[in-house]
N, C-alpha and C positions, 0 to 999 in steps of 0.2 A: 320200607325205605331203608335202603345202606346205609351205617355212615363211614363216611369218608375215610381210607385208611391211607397215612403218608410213610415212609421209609426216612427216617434221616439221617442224613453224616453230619456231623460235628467234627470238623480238625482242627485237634488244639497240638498247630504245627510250631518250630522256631522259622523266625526269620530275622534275618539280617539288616541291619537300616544302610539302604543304598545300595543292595543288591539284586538291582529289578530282575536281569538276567538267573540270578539263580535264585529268589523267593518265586520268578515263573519257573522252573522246572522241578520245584517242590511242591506247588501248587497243582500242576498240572500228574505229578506224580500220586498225590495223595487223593488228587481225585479221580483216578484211575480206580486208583484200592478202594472208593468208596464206591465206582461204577462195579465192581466185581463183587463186591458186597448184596448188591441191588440196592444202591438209593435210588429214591426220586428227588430229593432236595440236597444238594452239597452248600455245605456255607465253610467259611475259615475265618479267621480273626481280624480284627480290626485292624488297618491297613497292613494287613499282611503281602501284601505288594510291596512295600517301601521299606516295612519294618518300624516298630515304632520304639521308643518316639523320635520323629526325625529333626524335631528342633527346628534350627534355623536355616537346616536346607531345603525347610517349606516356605524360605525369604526368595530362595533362588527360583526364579521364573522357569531357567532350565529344567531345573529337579523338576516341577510341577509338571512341565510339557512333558518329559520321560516316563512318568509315573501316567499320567494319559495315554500318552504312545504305550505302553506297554502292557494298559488294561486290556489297548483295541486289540492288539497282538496276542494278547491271552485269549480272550473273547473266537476270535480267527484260527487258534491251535486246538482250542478244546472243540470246535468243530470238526475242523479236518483229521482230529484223532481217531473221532467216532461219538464223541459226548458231546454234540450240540443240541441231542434233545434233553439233556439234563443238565436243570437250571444250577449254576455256582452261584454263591454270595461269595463275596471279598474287597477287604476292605482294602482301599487306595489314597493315593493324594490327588485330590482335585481343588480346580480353582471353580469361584462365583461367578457365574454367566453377568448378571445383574450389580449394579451399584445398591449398598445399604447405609444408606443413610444415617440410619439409627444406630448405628455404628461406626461410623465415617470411613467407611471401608469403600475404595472404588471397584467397580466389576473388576472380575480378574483375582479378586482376594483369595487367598489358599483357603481349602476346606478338607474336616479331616472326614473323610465319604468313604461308600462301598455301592457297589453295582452288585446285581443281578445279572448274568451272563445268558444267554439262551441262542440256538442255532447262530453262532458266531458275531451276535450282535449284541450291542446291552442296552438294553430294554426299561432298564431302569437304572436311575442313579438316586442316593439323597444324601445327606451330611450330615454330621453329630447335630444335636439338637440344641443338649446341655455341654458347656463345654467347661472341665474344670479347670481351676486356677491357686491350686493350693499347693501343698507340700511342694512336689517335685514337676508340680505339672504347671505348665505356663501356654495353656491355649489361648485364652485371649490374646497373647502377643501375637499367634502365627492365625487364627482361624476365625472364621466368619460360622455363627449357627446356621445349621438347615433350616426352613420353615414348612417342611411336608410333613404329612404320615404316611410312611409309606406303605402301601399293601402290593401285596402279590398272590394271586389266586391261581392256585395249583392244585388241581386233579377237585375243586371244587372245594377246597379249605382259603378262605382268607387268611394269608399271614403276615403280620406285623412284624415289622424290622426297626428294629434300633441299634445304638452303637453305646455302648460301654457308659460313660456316664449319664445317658436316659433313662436307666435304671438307680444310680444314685444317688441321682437329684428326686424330686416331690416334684409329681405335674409333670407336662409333658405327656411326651410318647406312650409311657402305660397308662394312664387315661383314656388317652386319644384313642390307644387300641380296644379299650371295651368300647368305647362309644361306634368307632369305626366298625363294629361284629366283628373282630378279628377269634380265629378258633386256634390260632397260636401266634406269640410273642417270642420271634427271635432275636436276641442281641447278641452282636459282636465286639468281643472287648479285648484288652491289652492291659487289665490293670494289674500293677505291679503286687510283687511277693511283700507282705507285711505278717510278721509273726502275729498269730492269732486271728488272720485275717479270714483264713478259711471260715471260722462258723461264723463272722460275719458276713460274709458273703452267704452264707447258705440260708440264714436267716432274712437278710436282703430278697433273697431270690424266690424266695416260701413270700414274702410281704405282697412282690411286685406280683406275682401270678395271680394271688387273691384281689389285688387292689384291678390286675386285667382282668379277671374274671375268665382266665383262658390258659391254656397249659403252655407255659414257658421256658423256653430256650436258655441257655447263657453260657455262651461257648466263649474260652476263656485261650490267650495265649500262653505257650512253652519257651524256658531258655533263659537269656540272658544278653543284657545289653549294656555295657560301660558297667555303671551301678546297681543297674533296677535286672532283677530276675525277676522271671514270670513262671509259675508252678501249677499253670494248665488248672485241672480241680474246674473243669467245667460241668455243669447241672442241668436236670429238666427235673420240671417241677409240676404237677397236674393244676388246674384253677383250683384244688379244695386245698394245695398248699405241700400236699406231699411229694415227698422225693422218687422219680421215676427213675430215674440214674444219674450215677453221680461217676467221674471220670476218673485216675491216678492222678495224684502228684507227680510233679518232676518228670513226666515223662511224655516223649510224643504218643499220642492215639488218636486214630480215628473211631469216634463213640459211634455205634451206628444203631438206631432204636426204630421201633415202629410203633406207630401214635393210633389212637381211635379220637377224629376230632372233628368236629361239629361242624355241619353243610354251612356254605358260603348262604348267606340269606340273598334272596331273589333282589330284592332291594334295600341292599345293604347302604349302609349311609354313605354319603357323598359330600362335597363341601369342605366348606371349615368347622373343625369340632376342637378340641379341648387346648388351651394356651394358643391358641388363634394358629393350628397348625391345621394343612390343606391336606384333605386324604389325595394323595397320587395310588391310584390303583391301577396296577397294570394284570389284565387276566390274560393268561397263558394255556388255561384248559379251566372248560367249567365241568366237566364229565369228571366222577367220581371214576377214582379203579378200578377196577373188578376185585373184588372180595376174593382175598388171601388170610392164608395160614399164617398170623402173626409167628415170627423165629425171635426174634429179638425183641424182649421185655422190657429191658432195659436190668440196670444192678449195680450196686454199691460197692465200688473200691476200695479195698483196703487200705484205713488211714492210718498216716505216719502218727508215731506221739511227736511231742512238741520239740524233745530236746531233735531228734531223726530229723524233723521236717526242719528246724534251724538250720542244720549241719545239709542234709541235701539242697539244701538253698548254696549257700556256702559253697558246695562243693560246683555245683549249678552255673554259678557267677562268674566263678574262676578257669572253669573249663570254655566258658561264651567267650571271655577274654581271651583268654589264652589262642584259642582255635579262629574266632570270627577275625583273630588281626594278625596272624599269621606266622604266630611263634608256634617252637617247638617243644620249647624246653624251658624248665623256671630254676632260679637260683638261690638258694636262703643260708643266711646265716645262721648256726645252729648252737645257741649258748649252751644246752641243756636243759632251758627254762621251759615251763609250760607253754608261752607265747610259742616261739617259734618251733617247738614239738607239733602243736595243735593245726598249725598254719603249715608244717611239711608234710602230716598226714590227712588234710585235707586237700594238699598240691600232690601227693602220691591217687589219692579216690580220684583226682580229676583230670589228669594226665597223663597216669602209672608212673612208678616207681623208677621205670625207666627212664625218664623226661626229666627227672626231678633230682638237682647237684644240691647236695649242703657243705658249708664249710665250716667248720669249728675254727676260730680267730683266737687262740687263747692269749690272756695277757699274765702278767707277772701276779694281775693279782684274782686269775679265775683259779677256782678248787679244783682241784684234781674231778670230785664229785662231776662235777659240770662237763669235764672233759667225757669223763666212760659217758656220762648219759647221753653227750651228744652221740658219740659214739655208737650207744646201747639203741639210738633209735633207729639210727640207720644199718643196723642189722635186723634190727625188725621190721623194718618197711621197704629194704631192698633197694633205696636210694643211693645215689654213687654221693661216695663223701669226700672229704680231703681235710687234712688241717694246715694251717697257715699261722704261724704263730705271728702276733704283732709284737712282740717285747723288740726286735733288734730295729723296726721302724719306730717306735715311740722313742727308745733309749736318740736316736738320731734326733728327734724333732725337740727334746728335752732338754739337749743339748745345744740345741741352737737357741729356747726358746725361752725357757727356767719356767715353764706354766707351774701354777701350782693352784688347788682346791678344785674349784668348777672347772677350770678350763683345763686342767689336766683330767679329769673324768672323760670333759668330752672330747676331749684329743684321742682319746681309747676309741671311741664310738664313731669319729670321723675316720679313725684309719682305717675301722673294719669297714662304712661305707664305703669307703675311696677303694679300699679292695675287691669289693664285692663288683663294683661298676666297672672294677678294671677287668674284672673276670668275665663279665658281660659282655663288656666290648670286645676282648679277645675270641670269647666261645661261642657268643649269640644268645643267649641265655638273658629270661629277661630275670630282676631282680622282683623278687616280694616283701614288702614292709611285713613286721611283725605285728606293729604296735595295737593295740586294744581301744577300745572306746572308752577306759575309765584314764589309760593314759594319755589319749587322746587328748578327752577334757578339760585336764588339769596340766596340761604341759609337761606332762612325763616323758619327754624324749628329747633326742638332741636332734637339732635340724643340720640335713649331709651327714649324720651316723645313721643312725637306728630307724630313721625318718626315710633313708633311698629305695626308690623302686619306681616300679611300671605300677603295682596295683597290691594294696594292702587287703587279701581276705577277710580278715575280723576285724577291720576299723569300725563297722557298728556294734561288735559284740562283747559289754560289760565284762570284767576280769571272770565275777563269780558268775558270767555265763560260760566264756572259756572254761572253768574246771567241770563244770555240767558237763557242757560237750564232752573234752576230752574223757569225763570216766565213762559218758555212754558211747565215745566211738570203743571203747576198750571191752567194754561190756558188751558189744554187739561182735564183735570179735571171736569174744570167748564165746559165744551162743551159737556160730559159725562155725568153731573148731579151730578155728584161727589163731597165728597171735598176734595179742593186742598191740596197736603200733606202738602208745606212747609210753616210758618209761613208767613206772609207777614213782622212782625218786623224784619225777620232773613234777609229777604232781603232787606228792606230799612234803617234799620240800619248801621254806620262804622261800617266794619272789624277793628275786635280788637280781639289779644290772651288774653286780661284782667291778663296781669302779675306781675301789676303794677298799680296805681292809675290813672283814666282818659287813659289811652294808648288805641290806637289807629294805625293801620298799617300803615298809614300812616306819620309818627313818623319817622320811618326807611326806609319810602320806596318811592319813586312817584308813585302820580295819578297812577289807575292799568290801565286806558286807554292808559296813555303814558308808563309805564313801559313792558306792553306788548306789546307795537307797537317795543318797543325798543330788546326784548328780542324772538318779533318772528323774527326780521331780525338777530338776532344775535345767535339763536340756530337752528332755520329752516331753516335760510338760509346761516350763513357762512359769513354774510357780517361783514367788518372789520369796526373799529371804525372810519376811515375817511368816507367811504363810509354813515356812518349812522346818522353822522353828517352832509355832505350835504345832508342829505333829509332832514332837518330842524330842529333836537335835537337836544339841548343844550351840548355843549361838554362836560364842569363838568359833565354833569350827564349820559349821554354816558361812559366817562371814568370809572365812580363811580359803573354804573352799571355792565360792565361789567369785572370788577375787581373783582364783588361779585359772579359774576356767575363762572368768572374762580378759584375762592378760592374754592369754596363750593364743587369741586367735587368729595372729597372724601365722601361728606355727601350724594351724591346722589347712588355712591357704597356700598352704606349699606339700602338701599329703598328697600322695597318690590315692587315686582316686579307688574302691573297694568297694563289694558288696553288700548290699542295703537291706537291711532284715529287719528295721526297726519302724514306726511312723516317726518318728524327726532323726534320721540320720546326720551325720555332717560333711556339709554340701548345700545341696540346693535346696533342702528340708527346713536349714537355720541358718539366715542369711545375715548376720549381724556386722555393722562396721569395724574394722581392724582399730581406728581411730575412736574410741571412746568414753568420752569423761563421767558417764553413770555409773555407779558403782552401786550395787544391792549392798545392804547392810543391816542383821540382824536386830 
């Protein structure tokens, strides 16, 4: 007896949220490339129809009909192309047939689903099972749980389908699937880019295949949407737990592997089996293939190290932005500091150099130093520059105004705002905050200076992550033959905003090694001011810091919105009242 041998595509494609017209002619594209490959089975990512996540345009009844109408029109194109005997998975938006009670949801409720395609019809549909509801993700507002397991029996393999967090969660789908005989476990997901997330995901994925008992799938989405990047790094995994292949980072591919996988059983389960889910099986072919010369093994991608995989994320987010909303060009203010160094030669990797204006603002009281570096970078990165001095608009506003201490610093930092957005409007060019996560937290900026933009690159990225980056994009550089974009002064010089004579950030702030050690237990992790003081911070400055972090938050509700590289970014990650009389104290 044979067994059973499957071909599969994996596309871990980008899509766009709300571009049904073009996620279908990407769709339809990539599975072309998977038809000339020889699949027999094409799947893509979880609502890669819609683009995820789509929010609250899964409130709008329209959206939902569109996102229907446009599966049936895929389903009807991949026919008349030539591929209606090669079954698609793809993930879409649909609405619940049925009223759920148990959820007070009436029929019609949004669901976040994926179909099965086959000779121009779909054959099968089902919904997320688990749906999450944490950090950044808000499905219970928009969606109702499936209640199937779904199977599909192709060329005489049972295959299991899930959606991104049915792997996540305990129970459920991978259960269901060993009890259902499934001889593979495919899930399609969307879940977002999280430093260090990779080897939990691979470790995940090693769990859930032994806990199916079956060699599994987990095709993961590419790109970038508002905040959340996604870095593809999709897996198949054998039931004993080992890695069959594993896909690039950061990049579009179509994985295409051949599997040896275990005969659909004559009488395979039926019914309700595990968390009271209903096997839906739909067979398509019970006939095994004829026995071929396995080509494709499967194989291990070269992994980024940590500081690479930050930074391509980074570079990832910004290019999504930039491109999916239909700018051409970005603009940054260029002090000579590490910040806005870091954030021009991550807008140079994700744009080119050509698309990418800085302007050096100097005032009466920046250092000459600060000028050449600005300068210095943009000969090395090939960016058009300009400078703009503000001393004869300040001397103007000084004079009408007498500011003096605070409000003369930030009267510096508003006019280079106000200039930059004038330059905006004039040229088209969208504007990039500088600012950091550690300045972020503690109110380090002025609101309309330093704070204006379309979208701040390293808003999640710690100062003493910045100097990381920055010496490994330099160092990657040199290993290329290249030169290094950023200044070497910009990075071993103090951090200083220069708003003031001699200042220095550290003036207002601690050491940024202690202030981030202080400020990742205290945003990322939740932990209260005693707890952070016995891991051996000094209490004043525990107290002190996190006094500034909880004042600041209304300055962080006015931030342009940036790339998410962390698990509690700020946003939708840490949703705290602007209004608040708790105070943490040592």
């Amino acid at each position: 007896m044979c067994v059973p041998q499957l071909r599969l595509a994996l596309n871990q494609i980008d899509a766009r949220v709300g571009d049904l017209t073009g996620n279908t002619e990407t769709i339809l594209r990539w599975t072309r490339h998977s038809a000339e490959r020889g699949a027999h089975l094409v799947a893509f990512p979880e609502m890669a129809l819609t683009g995820y996540p789509v929010e609250d345009l899964a409130l709008r009844s329209s959206f939902v009909e569109a996102s229907r109408a446009a599966l049936r029109s895929l389903a009807e194109r991949l026919a008349a192309e030539g591929f209606g005997e090669l079954p698609v998975i793809v993930g879409y938006l649909d609405r619940c047939e049925t009223a759920q009670p148990k959820y007070g949801q009436p029929a019609g409720a949004p669901q976040n689903a994926a179909a099965v395609l086959h000779r121009g019809e779909i054959v099968l549909t089902f919904a997320k099972h688990h749906l999450p509801n944490y950090g950044v993700f808000d499905e219970f507002r928009y969606f109702v749980p499936g209640d199937s397991m779904p199977v599909l029996r192709l060329h005489g393999v049972d295959i299991a389908l899930a959606i991104c967090e049915d792997l996540w969660q305990d129970g459920g789908r991978v259960p269901a699937a060993r009890s259902a005989g499934a001889g593979l476990l495919l899930s399609i997901n969307a879940s977002p880019y999280e430093r260090d997330k990779d080897d939990t995901r691979l470790e995940l994925v090693r769990k859930r295949a032994q806990e199916a008992g079956c060699t599994t799938a987990y095709l993961a989405m590419m790109g970038g949407q508002d905040e959340l990047v996604f870095d593809g790094d999709s897996i198949v995994v054998g039931a004993d737990g080992e890695v069959i292949t594993r896909a690039p980072q950061f990049a579009q591919e179509c994985v295409v592997l051949d599997l040896d996988l275990p005969a659909a059983a004559p009488d395979a389960p039926a019914g309700v089996v595990d968390d009271g889910l209903r096997v839906d099986r739909v067979i398509l072919s019970e006939e095994p293939l004829a026995p071929y010369d396995p080509e494709l093994p499967g194989g291990y991608a070269e992994r980024l190290d940590d500081a690479e995989e930050v930074y391509a994320a980074l570079v990832t987010g910004l290019r999504a932005y930039v491109e999916k909303n239909g700018f051409r060009s970005v603009l940054i203010g260029l002090s000579g500091g590490i910040d806005s160094a870091l954030v021009a030669s991550i807008a140079c990797d994700a744009v080119g150099a050509e698309n990418v204006y800085g302007v050096s603002m100097p005032s009466k009281y920046s250092s000459e130093h600060s000028r050449d570096d600005a300068a210095d970078l943009a000969r090395r990165t090939g960016l058009n520059f300009r400078t703009v001095p503000i001393e004869p608009m300040f001397d103007a506003y000084m004079g009408s105004l007498g500011l003096t201490g605070l409000a003369e610093e930030n009267l510096q930092s508003r006019l280079r705002g106000t200039l930059l957005m004038a330059i905006s409007n004039q040229e088209g060019h969208i504007v990039l905050a500088p600012g950091n996560k550690s300045e972020l937290a503690v109110g380090y900026s002025t609101l309309y200076g330093d704070s204006v933009g379309a979208y701040g690159p390293i808003k999640d990225v710690y100062k003493t992550s910045v100097f990381r980056l920055a010496k490994w994009r330099n160092r990657a550089a040199e290993e290329r033959g290249e030169t290094p974009p950023i200044p070497e002064n910009s990075i071993s010089k103090p951090p200083s905003a220069e708003l003031r004579p001699g200042q220095v950030d550290t003036d207002s702030l601690p050491d940024y090694p202690v202030l981030d050690a202080i400020l990742e237990r205290y945003v990322d992790h939740d932990e209260g001011a005693d707890t952070i003081t016995a891991a051996g911070f000094d209490p004043a400055l525990v107290t002190k810091t996190l006094r500034m972090v909880d004042t600041a938050e209304y300055k962080r509700r006015q931030y342009p919105p940036g790339t998410k590289i962390s698990p509690k970014g700020f946003g939708k990650d840490r949703r705290l009242p602007i209004t608040n009389g708790w105070r943490e104290t040592a």
